[in-house]
Backbone as numpy.savetxt, mean C-alpha at the origin, in Angstrom:
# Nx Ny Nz CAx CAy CAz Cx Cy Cz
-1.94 -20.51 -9.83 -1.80 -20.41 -8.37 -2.90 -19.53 -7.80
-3.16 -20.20 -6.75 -4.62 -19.19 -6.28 -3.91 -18.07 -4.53
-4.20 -17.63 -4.73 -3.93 -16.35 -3.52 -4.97 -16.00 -2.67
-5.20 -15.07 -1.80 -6.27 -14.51 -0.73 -7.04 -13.77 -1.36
-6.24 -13.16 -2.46 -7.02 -11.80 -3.47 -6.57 -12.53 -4.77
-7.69 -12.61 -5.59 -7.47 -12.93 -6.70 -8.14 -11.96 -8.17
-7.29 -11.42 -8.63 -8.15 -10.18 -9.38 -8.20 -10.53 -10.90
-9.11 -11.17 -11.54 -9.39 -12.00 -12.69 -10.35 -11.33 -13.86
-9.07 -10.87 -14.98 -9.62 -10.20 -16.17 -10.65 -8.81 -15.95
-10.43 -8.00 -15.23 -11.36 -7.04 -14.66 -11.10 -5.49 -15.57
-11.77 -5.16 -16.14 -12.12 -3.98 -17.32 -12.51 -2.80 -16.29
-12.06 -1.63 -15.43 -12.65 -0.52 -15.11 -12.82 0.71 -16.02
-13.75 1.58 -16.18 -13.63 2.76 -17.10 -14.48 3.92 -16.39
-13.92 4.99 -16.86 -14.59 6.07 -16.41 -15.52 6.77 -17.80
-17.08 5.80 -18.16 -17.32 6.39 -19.39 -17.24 5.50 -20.78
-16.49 6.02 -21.32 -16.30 5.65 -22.89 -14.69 5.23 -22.26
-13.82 5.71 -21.30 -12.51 5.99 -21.33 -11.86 4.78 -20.39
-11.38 3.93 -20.67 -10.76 2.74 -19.96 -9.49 2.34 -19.19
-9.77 2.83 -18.00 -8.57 3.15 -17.62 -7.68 1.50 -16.90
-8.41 0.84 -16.69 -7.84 -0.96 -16.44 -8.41 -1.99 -17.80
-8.03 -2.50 -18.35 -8.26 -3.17 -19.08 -7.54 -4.96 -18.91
-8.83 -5.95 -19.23 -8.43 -7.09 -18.68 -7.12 -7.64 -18.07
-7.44 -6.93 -16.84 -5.99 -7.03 -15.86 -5.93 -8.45 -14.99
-5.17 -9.04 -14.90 -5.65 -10.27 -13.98 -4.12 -10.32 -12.66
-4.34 -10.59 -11.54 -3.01 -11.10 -10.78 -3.85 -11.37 -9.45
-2.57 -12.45 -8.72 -3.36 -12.47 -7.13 -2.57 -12.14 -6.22
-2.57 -11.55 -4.95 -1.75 -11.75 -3.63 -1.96 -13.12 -2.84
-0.52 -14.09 -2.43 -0.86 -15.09 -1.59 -1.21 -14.56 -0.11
-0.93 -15.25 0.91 -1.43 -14.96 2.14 -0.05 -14.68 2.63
0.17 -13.53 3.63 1.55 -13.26 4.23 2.67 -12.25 2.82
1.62 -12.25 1.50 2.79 -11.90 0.44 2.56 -10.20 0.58
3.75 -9.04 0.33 3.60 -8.59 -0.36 4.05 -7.90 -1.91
3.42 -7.51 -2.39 3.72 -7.18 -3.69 3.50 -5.78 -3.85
4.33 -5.07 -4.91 4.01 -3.92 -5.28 3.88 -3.56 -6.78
3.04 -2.43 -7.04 2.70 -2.08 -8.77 2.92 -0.86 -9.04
3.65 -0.66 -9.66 4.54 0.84 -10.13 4.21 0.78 -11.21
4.48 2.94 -11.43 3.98 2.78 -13.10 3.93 4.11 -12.73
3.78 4.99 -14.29 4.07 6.28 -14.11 2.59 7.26 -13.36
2.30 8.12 -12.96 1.12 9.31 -13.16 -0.22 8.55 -14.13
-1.39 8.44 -13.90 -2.21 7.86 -15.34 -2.19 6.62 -15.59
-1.54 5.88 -15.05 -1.35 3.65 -15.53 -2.45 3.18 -15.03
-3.59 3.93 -14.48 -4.65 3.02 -13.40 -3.93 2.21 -11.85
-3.16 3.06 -11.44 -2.61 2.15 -9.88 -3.60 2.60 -8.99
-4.21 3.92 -8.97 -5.47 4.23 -8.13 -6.82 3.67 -8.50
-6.81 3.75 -9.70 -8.02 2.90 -10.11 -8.10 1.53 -9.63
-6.92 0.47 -9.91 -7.11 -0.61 -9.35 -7.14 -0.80 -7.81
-6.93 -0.05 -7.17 -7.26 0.01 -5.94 -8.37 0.48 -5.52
-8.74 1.25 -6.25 -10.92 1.48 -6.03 -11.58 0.67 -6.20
-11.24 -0.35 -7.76 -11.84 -1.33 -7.86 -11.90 -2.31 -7.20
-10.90 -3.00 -6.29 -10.64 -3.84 -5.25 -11.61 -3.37 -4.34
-11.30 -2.37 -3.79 -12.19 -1.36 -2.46 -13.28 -1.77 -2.90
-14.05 -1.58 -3.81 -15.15 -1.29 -4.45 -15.44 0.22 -4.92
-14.94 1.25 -4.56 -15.40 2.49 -4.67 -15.81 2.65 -6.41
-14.89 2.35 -7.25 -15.51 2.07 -8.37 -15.89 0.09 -8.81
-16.86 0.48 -9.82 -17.58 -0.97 -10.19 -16.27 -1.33 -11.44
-16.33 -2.84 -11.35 -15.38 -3.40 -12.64 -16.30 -3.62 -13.55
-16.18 -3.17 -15.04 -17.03 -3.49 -16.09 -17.37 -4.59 -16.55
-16.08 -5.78 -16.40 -15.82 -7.03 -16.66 -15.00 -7.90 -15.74
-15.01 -8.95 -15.34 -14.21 -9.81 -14.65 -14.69 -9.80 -13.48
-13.85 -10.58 -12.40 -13.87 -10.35 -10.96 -13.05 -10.21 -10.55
-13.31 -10.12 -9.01 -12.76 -10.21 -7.58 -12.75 -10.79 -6.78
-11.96 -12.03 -6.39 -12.24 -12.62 -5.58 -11.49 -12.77 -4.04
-12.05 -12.67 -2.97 -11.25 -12.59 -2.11 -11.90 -13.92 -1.16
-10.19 -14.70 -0.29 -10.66 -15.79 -0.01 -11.37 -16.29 -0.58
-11.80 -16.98 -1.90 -11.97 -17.53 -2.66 -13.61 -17.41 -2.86
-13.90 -16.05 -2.58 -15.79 -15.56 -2.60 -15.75 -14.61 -3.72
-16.68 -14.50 -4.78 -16.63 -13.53 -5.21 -17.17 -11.77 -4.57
-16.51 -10.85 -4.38 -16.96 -9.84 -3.60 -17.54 -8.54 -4.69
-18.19 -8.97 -5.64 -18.53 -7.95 -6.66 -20.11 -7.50 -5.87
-21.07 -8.29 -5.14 -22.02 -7.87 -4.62 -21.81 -7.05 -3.21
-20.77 -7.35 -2.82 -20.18 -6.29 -1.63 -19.98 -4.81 -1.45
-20.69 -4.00 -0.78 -20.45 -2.86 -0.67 -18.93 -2.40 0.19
-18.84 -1.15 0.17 -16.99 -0.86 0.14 -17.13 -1.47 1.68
-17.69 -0.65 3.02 -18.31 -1.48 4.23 -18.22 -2.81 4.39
-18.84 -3.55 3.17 -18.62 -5.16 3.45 -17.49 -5.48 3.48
-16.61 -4.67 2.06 -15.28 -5.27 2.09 -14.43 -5.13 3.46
-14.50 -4.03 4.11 -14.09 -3.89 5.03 -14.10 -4.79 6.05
-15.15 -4.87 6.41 -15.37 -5.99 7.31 -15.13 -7.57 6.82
-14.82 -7.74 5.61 -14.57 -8.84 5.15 -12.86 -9.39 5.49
-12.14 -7.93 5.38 -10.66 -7.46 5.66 -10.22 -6.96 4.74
-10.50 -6.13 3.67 -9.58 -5.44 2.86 -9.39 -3.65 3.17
-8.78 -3.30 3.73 -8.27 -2.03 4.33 -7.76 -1.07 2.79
-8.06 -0.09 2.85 -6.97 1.01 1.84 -6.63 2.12 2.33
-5.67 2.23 2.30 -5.04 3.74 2.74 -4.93 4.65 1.29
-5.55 5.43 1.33 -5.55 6.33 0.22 -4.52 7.50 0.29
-4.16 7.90 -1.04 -3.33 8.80 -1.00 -3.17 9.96 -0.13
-4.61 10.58 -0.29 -5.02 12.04 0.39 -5.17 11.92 2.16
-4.93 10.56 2.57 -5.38 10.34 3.84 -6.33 10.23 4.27
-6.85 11.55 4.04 -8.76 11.90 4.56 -8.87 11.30 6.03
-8.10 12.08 6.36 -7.85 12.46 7.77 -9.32 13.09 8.71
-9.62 13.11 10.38 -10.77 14.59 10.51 -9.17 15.34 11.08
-9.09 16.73 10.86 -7.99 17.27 11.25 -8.57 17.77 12.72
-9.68 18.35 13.31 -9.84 18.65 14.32 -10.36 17.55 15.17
-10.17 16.29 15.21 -10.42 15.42 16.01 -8.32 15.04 16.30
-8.56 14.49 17.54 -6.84 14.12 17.89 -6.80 12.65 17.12
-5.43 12.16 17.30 -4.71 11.24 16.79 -5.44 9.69 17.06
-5.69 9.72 18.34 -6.36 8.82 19.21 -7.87 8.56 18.29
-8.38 9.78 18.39 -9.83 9.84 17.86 -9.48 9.20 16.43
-9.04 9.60 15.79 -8.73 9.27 14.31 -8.71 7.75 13.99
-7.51 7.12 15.09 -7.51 5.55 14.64 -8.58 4.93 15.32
-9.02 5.56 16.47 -10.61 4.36 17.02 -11.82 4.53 15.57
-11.77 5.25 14.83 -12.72 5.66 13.52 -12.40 4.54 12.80
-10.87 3.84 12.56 -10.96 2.62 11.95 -11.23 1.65 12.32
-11.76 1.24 13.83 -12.69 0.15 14.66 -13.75 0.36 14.74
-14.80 0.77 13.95 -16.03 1.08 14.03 -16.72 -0.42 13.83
-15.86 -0.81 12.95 -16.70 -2.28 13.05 -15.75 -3.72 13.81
-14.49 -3.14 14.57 -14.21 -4.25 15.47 -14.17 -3.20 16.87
-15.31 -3.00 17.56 -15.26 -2.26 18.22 -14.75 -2.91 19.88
-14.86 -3.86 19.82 -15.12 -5.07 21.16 -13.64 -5.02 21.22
-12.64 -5.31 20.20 -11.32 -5.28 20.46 -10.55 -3.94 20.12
-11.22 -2.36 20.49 -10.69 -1.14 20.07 -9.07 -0.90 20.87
-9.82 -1.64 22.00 -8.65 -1.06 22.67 -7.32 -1.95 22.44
-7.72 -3.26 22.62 -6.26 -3.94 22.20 -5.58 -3.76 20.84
-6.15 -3.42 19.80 -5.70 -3.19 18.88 -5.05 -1.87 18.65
-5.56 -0.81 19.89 -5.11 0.58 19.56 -3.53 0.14 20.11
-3.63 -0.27 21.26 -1.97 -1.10 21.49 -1.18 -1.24 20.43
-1.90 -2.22 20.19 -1.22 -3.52 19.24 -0.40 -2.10 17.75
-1.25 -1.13 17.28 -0.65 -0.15 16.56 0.45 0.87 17.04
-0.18 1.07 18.31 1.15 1.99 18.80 1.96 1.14 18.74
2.66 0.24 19.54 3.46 -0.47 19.18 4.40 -0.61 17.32
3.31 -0.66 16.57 3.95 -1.09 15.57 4.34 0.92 14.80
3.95 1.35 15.55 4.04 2.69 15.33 3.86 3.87 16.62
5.54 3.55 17.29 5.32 4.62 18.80 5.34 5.85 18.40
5.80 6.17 17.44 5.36 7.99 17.42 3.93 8.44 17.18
3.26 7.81 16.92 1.40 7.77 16.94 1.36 8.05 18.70
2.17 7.26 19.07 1.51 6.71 20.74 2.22 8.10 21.57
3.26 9.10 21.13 3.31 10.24 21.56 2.55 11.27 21.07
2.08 10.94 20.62 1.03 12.66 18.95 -0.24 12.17 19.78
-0.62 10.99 20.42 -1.91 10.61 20.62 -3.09 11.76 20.96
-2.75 12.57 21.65 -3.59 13.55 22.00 -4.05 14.88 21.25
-2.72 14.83 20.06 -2.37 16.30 19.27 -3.31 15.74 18.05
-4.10 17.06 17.70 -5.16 17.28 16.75 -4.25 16.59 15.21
-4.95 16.31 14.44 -4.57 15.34 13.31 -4.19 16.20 12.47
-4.59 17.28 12.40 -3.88 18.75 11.59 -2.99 19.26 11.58
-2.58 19.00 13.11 -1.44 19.82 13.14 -0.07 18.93 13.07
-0.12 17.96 12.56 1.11 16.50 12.74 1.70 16.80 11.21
2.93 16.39 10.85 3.57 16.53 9.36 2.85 15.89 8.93
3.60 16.03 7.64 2.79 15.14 6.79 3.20 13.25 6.90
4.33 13.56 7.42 4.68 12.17 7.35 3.91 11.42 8.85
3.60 12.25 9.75 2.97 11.59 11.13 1.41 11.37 10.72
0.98 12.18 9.43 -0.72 12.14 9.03 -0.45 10.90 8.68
0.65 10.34 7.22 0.65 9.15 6.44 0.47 7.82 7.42
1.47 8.35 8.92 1.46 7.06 9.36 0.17 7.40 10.28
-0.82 8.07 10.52 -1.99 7.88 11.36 -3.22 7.24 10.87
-2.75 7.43 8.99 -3.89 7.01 7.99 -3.19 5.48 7.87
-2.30 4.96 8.11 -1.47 3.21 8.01 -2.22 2.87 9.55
-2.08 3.53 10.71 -2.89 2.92 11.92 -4.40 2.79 11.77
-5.05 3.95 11.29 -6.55 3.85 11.09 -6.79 1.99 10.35
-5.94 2.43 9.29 -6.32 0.82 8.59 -5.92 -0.15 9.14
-4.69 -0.44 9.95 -4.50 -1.41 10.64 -5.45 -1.82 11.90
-6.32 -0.66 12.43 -7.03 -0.73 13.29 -8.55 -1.68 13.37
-8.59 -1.74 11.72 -9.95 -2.69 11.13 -9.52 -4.34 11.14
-8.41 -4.14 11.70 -7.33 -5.77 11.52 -7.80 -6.42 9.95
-7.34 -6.04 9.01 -7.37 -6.10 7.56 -6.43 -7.63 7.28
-7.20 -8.33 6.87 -6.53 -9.39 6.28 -5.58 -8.91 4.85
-5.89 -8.17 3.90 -5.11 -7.34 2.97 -4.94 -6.03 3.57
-3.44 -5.35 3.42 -3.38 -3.70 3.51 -2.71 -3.60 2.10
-4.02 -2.19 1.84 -3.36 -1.63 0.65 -2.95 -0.38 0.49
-1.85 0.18 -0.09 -1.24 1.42 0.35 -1.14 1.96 -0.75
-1.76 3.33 -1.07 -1.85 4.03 -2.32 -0.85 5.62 -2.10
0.38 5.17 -2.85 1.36 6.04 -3.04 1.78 6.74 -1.47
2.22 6.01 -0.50 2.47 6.37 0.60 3.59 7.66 0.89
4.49 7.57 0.13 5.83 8.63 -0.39 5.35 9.91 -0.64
3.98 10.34 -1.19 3.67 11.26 -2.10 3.65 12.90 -1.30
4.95 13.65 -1.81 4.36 14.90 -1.24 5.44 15.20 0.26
6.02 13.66 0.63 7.10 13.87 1.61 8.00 13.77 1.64
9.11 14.42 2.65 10.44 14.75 2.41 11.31 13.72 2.32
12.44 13.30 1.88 13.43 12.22 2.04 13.11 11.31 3.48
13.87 12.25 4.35 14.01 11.37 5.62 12.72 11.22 6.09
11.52 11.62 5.65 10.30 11.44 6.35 9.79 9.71 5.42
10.22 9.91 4.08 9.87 8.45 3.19 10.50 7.58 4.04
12.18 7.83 4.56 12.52 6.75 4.67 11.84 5.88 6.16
11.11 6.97 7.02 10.55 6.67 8.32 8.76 5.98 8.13
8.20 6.37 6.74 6.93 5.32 6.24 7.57 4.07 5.83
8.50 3.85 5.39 9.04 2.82 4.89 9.06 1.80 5.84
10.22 2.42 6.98 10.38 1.19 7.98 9.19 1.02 8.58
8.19 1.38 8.51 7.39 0.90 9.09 6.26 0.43 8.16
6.92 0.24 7.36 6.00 -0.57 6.11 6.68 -2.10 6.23
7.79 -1.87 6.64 9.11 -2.92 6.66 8.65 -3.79 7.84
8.30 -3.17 9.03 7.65 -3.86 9.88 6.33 -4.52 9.87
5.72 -4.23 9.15 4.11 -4.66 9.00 4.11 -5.82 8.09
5.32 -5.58 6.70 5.62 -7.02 6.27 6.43 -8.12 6.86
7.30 -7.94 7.65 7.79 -8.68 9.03 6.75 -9.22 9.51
5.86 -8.66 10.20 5.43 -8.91 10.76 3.89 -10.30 10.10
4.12 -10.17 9.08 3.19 -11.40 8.60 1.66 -10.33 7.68
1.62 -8.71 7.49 0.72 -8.63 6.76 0.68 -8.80 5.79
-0.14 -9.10 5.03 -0.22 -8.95 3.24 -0.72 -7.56 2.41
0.13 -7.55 1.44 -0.59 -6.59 1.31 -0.02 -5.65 0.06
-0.65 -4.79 -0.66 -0.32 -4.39 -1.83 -0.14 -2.96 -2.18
1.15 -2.74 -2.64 1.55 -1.05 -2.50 1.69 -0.75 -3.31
1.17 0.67 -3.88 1.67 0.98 -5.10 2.27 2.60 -4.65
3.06 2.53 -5.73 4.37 3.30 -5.31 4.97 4.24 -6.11
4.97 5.15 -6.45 6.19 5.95 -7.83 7.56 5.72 -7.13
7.58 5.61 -6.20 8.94 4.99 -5.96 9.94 3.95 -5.98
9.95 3.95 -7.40 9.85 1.88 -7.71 11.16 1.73 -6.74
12.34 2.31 -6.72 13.38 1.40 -5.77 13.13 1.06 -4.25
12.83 1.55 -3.66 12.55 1.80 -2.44 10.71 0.42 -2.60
10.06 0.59 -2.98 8.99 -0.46 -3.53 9.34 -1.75 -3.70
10.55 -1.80 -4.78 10.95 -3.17 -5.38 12.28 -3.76 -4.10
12.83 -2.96 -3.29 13.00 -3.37 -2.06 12.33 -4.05 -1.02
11.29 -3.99 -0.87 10.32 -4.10 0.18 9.24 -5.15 -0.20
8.92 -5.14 -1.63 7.97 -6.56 -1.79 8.92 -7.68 -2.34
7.61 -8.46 -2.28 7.91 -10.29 -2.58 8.43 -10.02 -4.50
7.11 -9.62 -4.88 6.87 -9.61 -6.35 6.22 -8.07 -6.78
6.46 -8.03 -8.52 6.19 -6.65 -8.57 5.38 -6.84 -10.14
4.30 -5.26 -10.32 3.92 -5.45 -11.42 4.48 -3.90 -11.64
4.40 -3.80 -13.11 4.77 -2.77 -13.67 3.23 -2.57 -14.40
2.43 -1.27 -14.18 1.68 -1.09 -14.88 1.82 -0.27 -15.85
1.45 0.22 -16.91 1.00 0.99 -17.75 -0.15 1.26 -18.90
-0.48 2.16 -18.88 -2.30 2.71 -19.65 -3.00 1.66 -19.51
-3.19 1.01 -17.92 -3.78 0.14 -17.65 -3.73 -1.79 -18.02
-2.63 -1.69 -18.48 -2.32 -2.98 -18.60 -1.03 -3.33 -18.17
-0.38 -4.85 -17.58 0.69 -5.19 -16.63 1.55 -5.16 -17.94
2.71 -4.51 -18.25 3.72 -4.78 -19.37 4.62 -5.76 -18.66
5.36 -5.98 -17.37 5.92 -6.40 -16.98 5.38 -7.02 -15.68
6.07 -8.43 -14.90 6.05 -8.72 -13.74 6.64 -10.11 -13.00
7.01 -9.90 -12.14 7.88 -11.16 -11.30 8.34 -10.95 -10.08
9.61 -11.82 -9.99 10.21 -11.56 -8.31 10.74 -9.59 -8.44
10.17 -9.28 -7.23 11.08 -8.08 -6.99 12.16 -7.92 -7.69
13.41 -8.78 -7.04 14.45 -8.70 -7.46 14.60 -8.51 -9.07
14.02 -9.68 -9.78 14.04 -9.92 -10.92 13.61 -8.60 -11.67
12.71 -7.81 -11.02 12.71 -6.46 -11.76 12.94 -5.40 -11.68
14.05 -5.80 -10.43 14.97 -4.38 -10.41 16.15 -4.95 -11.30
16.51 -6.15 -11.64 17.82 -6.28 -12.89 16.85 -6.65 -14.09
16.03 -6.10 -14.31 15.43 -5.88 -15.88 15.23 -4.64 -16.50
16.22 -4.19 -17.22 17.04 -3.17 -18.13 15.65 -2.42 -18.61
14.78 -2.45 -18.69 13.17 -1.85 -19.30 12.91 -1.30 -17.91
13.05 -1.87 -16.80 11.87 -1.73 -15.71 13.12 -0.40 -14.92
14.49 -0.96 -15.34 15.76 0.01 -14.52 15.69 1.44 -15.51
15.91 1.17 -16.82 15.90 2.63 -17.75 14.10 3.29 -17.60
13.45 2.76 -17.11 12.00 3.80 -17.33 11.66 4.31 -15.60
12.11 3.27 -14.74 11.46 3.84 -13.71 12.51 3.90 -12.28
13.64 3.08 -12.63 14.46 3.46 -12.00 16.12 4.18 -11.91
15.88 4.39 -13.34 17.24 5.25 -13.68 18.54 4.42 -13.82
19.37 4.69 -14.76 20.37 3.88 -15.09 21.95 4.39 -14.29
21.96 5.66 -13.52 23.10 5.89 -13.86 23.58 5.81 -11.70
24.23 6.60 -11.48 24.90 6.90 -10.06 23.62 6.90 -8.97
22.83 7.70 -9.44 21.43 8.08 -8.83 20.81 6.62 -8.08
20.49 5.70 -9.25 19.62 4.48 -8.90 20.87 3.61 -7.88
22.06 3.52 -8.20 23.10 2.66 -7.33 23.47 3.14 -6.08
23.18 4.60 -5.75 22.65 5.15 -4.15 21.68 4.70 -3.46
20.70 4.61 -4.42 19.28 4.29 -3.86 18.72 3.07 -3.42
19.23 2.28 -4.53 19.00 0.54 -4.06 19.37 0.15 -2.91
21.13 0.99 -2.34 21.41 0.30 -1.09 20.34 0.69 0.11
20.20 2.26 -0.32 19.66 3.00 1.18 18.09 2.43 1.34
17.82 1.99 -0.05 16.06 1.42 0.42 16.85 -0.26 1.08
17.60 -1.16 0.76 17.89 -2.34 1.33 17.83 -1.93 2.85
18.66 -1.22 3.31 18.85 -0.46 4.87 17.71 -0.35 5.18
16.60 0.54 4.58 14.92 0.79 5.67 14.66 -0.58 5.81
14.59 -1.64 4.79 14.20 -2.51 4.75 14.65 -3.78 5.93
15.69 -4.22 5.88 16.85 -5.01 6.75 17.22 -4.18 8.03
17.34 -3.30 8.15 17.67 -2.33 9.26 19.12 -2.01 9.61
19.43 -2.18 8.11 21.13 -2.36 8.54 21.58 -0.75 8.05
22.95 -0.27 8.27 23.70 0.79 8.40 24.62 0.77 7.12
24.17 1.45 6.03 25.24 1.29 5.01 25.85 2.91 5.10
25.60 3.59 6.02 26.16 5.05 5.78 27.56 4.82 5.44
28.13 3.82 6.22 29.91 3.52 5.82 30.58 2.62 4.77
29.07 2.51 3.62 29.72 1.52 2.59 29.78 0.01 3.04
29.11 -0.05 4.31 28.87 -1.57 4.57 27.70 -2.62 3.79
């Protein structure tokens, strides 16, 4: 089956030291998917390599059915592949406003309708708009670094460990609005240490580890696979809390009463 992104047998290393090894999978158009895996599996790596920020040793990349290995990270951009990186890399003394017009640098003609088009999909941006990028939680930075990228109108969004570093109720407020962006028809690929809340929210899932896929299929299918539940999502009271309350960000429904 061929997809929008197609990532075919691709070897990354840092050195002598190999941190992806002939990895292959694709995203369709409108899909998303997510890839979990512990600290160290290459989930950041494969997302540089996509970006381009690092080179693949072997294989390709193909997006919309071009190979993009001669593409600089810029091209990809403009080609549509967006990444939200972990660290944000935020400017903290520029405001909120300033921050996401930085991700229209190259659709500049439509800055303004698109700065809309994000508040909307994210109104607490559209109140912070004026407040310096420093001084916002951490969870209002995560979602200013999800508008920056939405702002390049990205045919792929890719989201590198969005959860990381924030509080409960602040995850569950990146979420829904991760929930909305797949509603809403983006594609796009997340990787997550949060496999329940993850395997809620995508189509299909990979399980990585020391750089190779051990596992992968429907979402569903790998949250009831006994390997993928005992390593990354816990077997006992813990994981049967969690499954419902990520279904809820997801659906928008109210299980506080056991519904």
């Amino acid at each position: 089956m061929t997809g929008l992104l197609e990532v075919r047998g691709i070897t990354v290393a840092y050195g002598e030291a190999v941190a992806i090894e002939d990895l292959s999978f694709h995203v369709g158009q409108g899909e998303f998917v997510t890839i979990i895996g512990a600290n160290g599996a290459g989930k950041t790596t494969l997302l540089n390599a996509i970006m381009g920020v690092l080179p693949a040793r072997t294989g390709s990349i193909h997006f919309e059915g071009k190979d993009i290995a001669p593409l600089q990270v810029e091209e990809r951009v403009a080609a549509g592949i967006a990444l939200v990186p972990e660290r944000r890399e935020l400017f903290s003394e520029l405001s909120v406003e300033d921050n996401l017009r930085l991700g229209s640098y190259l659709r500049r003609n439509a800055a303004a309708e698109r700065l809309d088009q994000v508040y909307a999909i994210l109104p607490k941006l559209a109140e912070r708009r004026a407040q310096f990028a420093g001084t916002l939680s951490g969870g209002e930075q995560q979602m200013v670094a999800v508008g920056r990228a939405l702002m390049a109108q990205p045919r792929i969004l890719m989201l590198d460990e969005p959860s990381t570093g924030l509080a409960p109720k602040i995850i569950e407020e990146i979420f829904e609005a991760i929930g909305s962006l797949k509603k809403g028809g983006v594609t796009g690929i997340l990787v997550e240490q949060n496999a329940a809340l993850a395997l809620e929210i995508a189509d299909r899932g990979f399980v990585l580890e020391v750089g190779s896929f051990v596992a992968s299929g429907a979402a569903a299918e790998l949250r009831d696979d006994p390997r993928v539940t005992a390593a990354y999502l816990g077997t006992g009271d813990r994981y049967r809390e969690a499954a419902p309350a990520a279904s809820a960000i997801v659906e928008g429904k109210d299980h506080s009463n056991g519904s």
